[in-house]
PyMOL commands that place a pseudoatom at each C-alpha (Angstrom):
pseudoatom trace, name=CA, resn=UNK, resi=1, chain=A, elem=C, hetatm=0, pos=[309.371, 250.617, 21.347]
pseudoatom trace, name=CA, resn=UNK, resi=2, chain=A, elem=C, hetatm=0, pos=[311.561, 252.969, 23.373]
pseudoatom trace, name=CA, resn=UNK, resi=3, chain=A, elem=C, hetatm=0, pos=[308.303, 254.413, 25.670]
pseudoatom trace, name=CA, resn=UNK, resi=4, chain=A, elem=C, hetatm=0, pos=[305.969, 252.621, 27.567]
pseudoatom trace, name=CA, resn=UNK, resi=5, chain=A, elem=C, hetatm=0, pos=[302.862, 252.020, 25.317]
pseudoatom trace, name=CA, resn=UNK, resi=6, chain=A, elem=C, hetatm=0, pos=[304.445, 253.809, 22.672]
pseudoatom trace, name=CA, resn=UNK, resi=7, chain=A, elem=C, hetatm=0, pos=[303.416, 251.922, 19.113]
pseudoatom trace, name=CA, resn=UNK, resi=8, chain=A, elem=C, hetatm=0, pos=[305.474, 250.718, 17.025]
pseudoatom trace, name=CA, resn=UNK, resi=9, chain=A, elem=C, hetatm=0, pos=[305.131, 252.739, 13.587]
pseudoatom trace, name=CA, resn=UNK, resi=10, chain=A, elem=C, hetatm=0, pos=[303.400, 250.207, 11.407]
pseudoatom trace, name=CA, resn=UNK, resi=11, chain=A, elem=C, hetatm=0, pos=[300.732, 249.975, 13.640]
pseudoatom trace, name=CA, resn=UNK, resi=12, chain=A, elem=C, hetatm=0, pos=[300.080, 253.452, 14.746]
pseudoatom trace, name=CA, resn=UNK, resi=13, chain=A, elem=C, hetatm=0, pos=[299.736, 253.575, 11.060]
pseudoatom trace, name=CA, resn=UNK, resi=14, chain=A, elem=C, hetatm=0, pos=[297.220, 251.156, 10.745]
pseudoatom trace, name=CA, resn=UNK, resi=15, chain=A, elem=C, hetatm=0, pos=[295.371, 252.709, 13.863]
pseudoatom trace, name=CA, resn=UNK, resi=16, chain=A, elem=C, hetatm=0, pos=[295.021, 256.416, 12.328]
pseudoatom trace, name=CA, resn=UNK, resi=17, chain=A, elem=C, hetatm=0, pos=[294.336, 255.308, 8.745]
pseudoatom trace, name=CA, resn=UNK, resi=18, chain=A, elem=C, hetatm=0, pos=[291.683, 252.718, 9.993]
pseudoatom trace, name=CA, resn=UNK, resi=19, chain=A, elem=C, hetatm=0, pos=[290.257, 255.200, 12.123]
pseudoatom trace, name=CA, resn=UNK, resi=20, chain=A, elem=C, hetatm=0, pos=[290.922, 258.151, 9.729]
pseudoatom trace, name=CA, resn=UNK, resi=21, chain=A, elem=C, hetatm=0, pos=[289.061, 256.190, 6.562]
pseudoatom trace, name=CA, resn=UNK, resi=22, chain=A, elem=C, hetatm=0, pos=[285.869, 255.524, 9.226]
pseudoatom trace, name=CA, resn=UNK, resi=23, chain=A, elem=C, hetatm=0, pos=[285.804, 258.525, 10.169]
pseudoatom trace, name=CA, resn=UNK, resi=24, chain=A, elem=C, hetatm=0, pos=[285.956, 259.930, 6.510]
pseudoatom trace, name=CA, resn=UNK, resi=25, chain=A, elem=C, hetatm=0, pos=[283.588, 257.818, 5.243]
pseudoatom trace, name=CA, resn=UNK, resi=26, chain=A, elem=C, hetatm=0, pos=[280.887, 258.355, 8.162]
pseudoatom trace, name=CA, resn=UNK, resi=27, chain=A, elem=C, hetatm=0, pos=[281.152, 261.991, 7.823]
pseudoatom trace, name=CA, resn=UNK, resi=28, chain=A, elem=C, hetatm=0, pos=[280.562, 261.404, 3.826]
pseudoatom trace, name=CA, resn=UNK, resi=29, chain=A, elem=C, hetatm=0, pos=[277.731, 259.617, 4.436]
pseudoatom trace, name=CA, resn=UNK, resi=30, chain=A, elem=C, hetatm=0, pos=[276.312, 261.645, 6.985]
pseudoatom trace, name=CA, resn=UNK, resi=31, chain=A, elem=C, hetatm=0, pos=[276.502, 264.588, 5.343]
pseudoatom trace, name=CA, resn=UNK, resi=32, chain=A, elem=C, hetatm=0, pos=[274.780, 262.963, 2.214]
pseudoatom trace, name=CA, resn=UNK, resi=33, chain=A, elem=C, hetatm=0, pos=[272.168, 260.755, 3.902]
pseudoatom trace, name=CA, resn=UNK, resi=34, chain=A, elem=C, hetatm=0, pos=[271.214, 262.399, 6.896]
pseudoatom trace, name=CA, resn=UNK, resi=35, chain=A, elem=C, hetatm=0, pos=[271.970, 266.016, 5.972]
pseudoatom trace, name=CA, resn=UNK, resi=36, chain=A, elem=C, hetatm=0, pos=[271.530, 265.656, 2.086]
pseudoatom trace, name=CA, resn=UNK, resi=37, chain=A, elem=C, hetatm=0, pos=[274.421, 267.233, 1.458]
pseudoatom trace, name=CA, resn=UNK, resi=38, chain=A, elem=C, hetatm=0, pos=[275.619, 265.987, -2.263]
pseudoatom trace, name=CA, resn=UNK, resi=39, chain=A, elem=C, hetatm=0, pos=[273.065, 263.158, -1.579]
pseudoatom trace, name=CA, resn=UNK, resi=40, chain=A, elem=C, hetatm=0, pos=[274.266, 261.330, -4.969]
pseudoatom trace, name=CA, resn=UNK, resi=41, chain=A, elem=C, hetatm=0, pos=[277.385, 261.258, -4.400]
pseudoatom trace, name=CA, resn=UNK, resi=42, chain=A, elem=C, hetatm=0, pos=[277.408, 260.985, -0.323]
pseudoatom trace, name=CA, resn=UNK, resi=43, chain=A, elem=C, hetatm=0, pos=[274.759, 259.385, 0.639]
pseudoatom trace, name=CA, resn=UNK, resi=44, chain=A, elem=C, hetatm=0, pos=[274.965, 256.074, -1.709]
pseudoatom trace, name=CA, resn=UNK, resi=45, chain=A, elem=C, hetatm=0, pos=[275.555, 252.263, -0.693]
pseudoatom trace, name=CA, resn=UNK, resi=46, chain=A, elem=C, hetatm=0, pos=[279.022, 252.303, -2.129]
pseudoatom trace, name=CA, resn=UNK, resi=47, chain=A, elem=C, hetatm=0, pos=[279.713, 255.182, 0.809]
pseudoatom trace, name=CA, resn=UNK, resi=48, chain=A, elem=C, hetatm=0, pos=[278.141, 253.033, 3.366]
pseudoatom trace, name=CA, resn=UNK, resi=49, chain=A, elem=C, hetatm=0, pos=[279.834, 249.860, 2.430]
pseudoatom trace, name=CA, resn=UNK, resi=50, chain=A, elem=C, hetatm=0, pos=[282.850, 251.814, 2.491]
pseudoatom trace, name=CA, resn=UNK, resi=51, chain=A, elem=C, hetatm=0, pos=[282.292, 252.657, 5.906]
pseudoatom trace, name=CA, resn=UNK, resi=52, chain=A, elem=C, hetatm=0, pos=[281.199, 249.327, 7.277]
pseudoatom trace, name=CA, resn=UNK, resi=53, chain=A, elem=C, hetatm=0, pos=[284.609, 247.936, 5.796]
pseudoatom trace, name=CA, resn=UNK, resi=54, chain=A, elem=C, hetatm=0, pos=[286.247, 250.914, 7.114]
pseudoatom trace, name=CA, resn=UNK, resi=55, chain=A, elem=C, hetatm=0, pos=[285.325, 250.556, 10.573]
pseudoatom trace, name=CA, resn=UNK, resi=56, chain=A, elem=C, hetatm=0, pos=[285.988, 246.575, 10.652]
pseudoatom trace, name=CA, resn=UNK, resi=57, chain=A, elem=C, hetatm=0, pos=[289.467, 247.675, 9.697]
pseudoatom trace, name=CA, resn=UNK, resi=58, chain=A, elem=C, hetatm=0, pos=[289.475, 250.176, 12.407]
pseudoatom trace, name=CA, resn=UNK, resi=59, chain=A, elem=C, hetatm=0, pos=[288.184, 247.959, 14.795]
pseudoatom trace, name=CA, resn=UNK, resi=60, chain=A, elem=C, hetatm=0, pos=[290.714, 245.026, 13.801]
pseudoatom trace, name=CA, resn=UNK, resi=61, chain=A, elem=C, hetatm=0, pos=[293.485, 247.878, 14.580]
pseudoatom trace, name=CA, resn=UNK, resi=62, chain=A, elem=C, hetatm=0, pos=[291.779, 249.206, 17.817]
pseudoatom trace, name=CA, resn=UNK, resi=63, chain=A, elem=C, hetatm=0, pos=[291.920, 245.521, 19.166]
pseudoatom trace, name=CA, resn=UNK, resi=64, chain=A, elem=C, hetatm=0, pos=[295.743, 245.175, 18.217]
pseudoatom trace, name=CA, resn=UNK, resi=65, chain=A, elem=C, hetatm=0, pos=[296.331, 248.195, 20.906]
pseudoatom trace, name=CA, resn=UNK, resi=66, chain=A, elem=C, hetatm=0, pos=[294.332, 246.826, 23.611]
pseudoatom trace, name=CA, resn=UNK, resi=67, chain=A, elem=C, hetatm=0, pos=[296.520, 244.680, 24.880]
pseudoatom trace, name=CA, resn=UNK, resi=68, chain=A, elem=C, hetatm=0, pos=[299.236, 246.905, 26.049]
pseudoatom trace, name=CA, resn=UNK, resi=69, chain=A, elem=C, hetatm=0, pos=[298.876, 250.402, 24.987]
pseudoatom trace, name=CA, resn=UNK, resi=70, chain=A, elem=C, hetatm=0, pos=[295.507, 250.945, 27.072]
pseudoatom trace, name=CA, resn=UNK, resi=71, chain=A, elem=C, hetatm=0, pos=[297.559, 249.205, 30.069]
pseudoatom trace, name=CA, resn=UNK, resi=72, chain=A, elem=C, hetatm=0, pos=[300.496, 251.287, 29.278]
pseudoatom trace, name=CA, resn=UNK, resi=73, chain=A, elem=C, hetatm=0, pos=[298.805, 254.594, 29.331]
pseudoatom trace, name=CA, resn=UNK, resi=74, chain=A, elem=C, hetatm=0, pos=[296.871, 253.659, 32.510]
pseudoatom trace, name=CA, resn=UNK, resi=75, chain=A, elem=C, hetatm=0, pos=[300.010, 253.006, 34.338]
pseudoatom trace, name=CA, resn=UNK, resi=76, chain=A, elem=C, hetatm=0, pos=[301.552, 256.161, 32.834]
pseudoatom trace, name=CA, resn=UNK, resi=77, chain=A, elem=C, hetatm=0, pos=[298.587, 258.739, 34.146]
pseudoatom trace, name=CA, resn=UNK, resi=78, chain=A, elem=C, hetatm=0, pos=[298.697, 260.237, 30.572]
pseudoatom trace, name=CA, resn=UNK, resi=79, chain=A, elem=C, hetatm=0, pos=[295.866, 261.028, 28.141]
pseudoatom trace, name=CA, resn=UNK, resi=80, chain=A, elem=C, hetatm=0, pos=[293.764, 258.919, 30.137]
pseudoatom trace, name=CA, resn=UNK, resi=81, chain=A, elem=C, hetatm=0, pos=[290.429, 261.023, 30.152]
pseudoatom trace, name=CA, resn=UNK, resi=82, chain=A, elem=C, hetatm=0, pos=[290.894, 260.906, 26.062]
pseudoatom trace, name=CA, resn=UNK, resi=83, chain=A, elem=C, hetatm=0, pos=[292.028, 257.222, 26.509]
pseudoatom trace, name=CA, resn=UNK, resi=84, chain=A, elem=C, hetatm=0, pos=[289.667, 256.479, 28.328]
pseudoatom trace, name=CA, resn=UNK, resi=85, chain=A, elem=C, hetatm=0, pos=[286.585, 258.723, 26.408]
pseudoatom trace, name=CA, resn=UNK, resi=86, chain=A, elem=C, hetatm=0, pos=[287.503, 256.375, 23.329]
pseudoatom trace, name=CA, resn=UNK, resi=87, chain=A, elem=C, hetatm=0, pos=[286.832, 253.295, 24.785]
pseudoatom trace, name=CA, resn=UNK, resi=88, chain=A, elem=C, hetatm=0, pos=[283.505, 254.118, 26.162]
pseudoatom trace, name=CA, resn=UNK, resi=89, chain=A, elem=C, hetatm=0, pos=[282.616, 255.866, 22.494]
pseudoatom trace, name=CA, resn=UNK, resi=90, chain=A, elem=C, hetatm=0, pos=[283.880, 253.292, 20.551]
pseudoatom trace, name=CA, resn=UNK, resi=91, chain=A, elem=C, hetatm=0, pos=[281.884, 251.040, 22.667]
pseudoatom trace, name=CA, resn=UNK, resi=92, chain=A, elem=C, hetatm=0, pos=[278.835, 252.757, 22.474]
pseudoatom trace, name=CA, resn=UNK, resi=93, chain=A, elem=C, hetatm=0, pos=[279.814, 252.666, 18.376]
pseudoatom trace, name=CA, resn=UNK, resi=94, chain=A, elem=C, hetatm=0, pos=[279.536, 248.987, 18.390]
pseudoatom trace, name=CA, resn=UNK, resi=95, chain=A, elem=C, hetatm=0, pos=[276.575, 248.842, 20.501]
pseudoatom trace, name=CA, resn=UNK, resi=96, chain=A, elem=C, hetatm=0, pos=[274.537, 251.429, 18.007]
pseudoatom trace, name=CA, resn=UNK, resi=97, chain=A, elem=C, hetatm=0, pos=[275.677, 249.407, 14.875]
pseudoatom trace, name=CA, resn=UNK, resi=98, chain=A, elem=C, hetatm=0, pos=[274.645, 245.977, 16.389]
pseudoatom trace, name=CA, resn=UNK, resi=99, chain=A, elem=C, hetatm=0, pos=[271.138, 247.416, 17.438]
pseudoatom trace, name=CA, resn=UNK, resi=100, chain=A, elem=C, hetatm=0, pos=[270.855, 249.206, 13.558]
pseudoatom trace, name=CA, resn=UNK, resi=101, chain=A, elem=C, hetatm=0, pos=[271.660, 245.891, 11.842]
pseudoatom trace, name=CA, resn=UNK, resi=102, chain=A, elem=C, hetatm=0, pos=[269.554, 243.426, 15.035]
pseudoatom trace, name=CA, resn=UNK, resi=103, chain=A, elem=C, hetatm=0, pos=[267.326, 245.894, 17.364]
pseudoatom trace, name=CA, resn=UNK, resi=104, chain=A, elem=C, hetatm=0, pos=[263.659, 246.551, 16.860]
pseudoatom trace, name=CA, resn=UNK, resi=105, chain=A, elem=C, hetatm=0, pos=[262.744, 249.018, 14.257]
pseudoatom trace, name=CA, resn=UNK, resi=106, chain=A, elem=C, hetatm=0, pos=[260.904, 251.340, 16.624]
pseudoatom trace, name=CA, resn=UNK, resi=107, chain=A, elem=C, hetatm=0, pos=[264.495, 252.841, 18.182]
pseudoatom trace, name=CA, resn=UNK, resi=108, chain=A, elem=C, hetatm=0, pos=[266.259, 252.833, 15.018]
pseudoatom trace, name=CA, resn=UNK, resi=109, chain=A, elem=C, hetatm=0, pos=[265.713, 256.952, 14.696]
pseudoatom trace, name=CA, resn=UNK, resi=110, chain=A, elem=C, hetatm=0, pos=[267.702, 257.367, 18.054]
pseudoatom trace, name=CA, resn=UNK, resi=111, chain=A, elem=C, hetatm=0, pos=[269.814, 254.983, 17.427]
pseudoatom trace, name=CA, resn=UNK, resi=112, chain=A, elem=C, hetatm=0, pos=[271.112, 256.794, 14.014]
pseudoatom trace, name=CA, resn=UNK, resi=113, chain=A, elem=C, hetatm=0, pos=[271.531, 259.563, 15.559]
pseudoatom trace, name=CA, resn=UNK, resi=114, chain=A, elem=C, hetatm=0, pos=[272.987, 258.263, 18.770]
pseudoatom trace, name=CA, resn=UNK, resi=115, chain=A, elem=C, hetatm=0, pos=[275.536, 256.419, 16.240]
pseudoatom trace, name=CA, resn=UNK, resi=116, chain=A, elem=C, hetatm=0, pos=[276.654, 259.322, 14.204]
pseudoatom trace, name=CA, resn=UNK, resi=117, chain=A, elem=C, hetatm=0, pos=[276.638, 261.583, 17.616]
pseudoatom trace, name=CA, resn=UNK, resi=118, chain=A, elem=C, hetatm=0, pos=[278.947, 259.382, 19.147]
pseudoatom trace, name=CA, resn=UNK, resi=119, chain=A, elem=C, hetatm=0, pos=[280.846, 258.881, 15.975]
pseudoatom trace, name=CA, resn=UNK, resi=120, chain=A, elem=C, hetatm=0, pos=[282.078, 263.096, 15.678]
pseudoatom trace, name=CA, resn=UNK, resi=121, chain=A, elem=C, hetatm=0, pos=[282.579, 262.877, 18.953]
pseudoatom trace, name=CA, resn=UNK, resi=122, chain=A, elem=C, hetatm=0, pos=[285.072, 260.052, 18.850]
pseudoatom trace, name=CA, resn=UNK, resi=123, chain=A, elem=C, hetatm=0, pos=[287.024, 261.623, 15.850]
pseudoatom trace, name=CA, resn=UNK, resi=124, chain=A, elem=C, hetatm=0, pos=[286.755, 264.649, 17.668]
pseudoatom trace, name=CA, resn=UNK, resi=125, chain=A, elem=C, hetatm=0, pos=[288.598, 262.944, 20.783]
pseudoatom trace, name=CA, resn=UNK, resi=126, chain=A, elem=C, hetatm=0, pos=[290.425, 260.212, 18.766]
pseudoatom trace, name=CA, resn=UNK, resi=127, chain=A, elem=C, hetatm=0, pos=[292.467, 263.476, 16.438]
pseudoatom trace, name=CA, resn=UNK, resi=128, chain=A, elem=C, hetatm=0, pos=[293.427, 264.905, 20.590]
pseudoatom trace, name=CA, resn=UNK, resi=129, chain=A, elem=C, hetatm=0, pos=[294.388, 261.985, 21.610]
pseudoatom trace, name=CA, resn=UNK, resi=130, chain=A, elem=C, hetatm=0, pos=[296.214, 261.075, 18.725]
pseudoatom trace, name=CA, resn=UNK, resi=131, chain=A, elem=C, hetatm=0, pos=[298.191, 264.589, 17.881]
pseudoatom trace, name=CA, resn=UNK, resi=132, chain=A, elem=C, hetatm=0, pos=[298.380, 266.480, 20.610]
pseudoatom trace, name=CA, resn=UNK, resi=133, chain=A, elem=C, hetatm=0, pos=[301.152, 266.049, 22.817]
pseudoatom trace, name=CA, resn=UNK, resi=134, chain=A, elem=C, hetatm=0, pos=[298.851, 267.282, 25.819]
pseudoatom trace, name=CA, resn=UNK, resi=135, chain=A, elem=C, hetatm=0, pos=[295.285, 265.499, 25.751]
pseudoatom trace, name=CA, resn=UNK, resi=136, chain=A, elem=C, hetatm=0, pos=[294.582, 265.834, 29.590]
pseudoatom trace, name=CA, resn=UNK, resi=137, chain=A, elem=C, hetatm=0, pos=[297.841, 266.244, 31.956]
pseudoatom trace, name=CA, resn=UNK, resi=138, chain=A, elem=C, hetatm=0, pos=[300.053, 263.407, 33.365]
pseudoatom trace, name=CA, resn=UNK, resi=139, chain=A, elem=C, hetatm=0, pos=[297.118, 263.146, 36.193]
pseudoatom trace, name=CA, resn=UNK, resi=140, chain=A, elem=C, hetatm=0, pos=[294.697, 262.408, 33.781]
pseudoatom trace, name=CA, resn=UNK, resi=141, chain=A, elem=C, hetatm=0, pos=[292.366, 265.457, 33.298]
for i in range(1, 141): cmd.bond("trace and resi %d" % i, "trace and resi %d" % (i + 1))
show_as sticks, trace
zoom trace
């Protein structure tokens, strides 16, 4: 790594595919389940599974950054609002899945939609952060 909390290639890989396939896979289902949308192709089991498996891979390759590339990119003053926006959405992510599979039945509705909400918005911020050279100025906004 020749820049401070620069990646090395293999696992920026594994962070945008991981990411990438979630994301894919969400949207798929989404747009079958909630949105019926292709419903028999979308918004199946096998599409959900894909995503669950999907998203423990992304998660696996979020954790692999956290050690130095969130430190990194503090200490930098770059991208930090999108930094930053991704780590609160992604924990809000995990927070909405563990209350779909554990909470009470009664918030599940908002909790779908709070999931899948969050979820755009993270890919949405995740593909600026990601691919633009400029995501928020060297002071952060």
């Amino acid at each position: 790594m020749s820049r401070l909390g620069k990646m090395p290639n293999w696992q920026r890989t594994f962070v945008i595919l991981g990411i990438m396939t979630c994301s894919i896979t969400g949207l798929m289902y989404l747009l079958g389940h909630q949105f019926q949308i292709q419903r028999a192709a979308l918004g199946t089991h096998s599409i959900l599974a894909a995503h669950g498996i999907a998203a423990i891979l992304a998660t696996l390759a979020l954790g692999s950054v956290l050690s130095f590339h969130i430190k990194a990119g503090y200490k930098s003053q770059k991208k930090r609002w999108s930094g930053f926006s991704q780590l609160s959405l992604l924990t809000l992510l995990l927070v909405t899945v563990a209350l779909l599979y554990y909470g009470p039945e009664e918030i599940r509705d908002i909790t779908v939609d709070t999931h899948w909400m969050t979820g755009l918005l993270f890919f949405v911020i995740f593909l600026l952060h990601a691919f633009q050279k400029i995501c928020g100025s060297s002071h952060g906004r």
